[in-house]
Legacy VTK file of the C-alpha trace (Angstrom):
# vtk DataFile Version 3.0
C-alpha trace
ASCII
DATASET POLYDATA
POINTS 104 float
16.202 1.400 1.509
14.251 2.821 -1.403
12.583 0.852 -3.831
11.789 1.500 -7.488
8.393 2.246 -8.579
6.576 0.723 -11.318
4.134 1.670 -13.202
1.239 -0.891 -15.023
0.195 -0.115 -18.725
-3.199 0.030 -16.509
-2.418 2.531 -14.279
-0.813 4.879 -16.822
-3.464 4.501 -18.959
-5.967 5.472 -15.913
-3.604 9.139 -15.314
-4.217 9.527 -19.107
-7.682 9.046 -18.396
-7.911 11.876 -15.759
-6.109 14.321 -17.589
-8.542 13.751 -20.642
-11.578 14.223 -18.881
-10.753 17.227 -17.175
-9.517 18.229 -20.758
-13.058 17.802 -21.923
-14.778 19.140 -19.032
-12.908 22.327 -20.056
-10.533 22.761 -17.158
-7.317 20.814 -18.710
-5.413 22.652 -14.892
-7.341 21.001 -12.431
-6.149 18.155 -14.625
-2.421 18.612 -14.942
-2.390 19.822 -11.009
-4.403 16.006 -9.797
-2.078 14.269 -12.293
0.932 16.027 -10.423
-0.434 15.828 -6.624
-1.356 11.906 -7.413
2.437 11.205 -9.118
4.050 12.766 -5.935
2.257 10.773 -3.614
3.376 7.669 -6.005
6.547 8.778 -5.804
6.469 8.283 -1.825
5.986 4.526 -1.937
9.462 4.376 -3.139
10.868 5.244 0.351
7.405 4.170 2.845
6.263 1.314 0.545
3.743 -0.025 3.363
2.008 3.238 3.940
-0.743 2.426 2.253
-3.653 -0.166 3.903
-4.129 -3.269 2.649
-7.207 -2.936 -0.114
-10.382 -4.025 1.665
-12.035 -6.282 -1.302
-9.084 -8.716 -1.214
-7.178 -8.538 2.401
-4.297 -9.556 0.590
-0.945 -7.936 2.369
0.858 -7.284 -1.093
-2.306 -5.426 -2.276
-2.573 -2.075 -0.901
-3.716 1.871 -1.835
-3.259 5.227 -0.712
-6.289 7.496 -1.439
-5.858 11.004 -2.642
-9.521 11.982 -2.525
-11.421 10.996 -4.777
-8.876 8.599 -6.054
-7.393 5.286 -4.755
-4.205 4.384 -5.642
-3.939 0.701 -5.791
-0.650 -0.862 -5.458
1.622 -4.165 -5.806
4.055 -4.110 -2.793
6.703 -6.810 -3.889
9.729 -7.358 -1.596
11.989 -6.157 -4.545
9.575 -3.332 -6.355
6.233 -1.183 -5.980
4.239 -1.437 -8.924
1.606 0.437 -9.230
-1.623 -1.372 -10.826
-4.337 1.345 -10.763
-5.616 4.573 -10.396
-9.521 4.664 -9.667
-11.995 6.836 -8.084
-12.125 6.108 -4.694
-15.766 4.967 -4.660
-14.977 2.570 -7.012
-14.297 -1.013 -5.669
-11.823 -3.384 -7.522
-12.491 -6.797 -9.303
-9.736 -9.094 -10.199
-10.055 -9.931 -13.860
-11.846 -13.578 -14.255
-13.526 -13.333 -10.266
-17.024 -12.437 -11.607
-18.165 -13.186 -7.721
-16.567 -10.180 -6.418
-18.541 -7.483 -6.159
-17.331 -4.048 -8.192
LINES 1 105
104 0 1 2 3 4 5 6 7 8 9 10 11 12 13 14 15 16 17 18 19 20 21 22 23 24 25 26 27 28 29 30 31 32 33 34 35 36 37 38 39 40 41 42 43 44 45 46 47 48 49 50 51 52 53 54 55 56 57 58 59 60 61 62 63 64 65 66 67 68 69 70 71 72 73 74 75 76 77 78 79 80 81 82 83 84 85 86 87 88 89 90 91 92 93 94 95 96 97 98 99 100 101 102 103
């Protein structure tokens, strides 16, 4: 059974965010090619939804990423739907919005 894939305003605002900085860093390729490589391993979830571990800050089963070096690839897995919530660099840890206590 496939599921559809989602995408947050968050997380498409983070692949705009690549792109632009290896715009600026004067390789706009390297870019377009991690944009691409990160998209088709998005694309995956659709049909192995649970392939990704659960992300370590929370331990919360519905919360997981796959990491396409250095990026994590943080995910909502919903019974129904994958959304996908962000798109970080992988030594980046996550804070929930409003949980000042958690460590980022």
């Amino acid at each position: 059974m496939s599921l559809p894939v989602r995408f947050a305003k968050s997380a498409l605002t983070d692949l705009r965010t690549i792109q632009v900085w290896y715009t600026e860093q004067g390789v706009p390729v390297v870019g377009t090619r991690l944009v691409g490589e990160i998209v088709k391993r998005i694309e995956r979830l659709a049909e192995h939804p649970d392939m990704g571990r659960i992300v370590p800050e929370f331990g919360q089963p519905f919360l997981r990423e796959i990491i396409y070096s250095p990026f994590r690839i943080v995910y909502r897995r919903d019974p129904k739907t994958v959304r996908i919530v962000r798109i970080w660099r992988s030594e980046r840890q996550l804070r929930l919005t409003g949980h000042e206590d958690k460590p980022t």
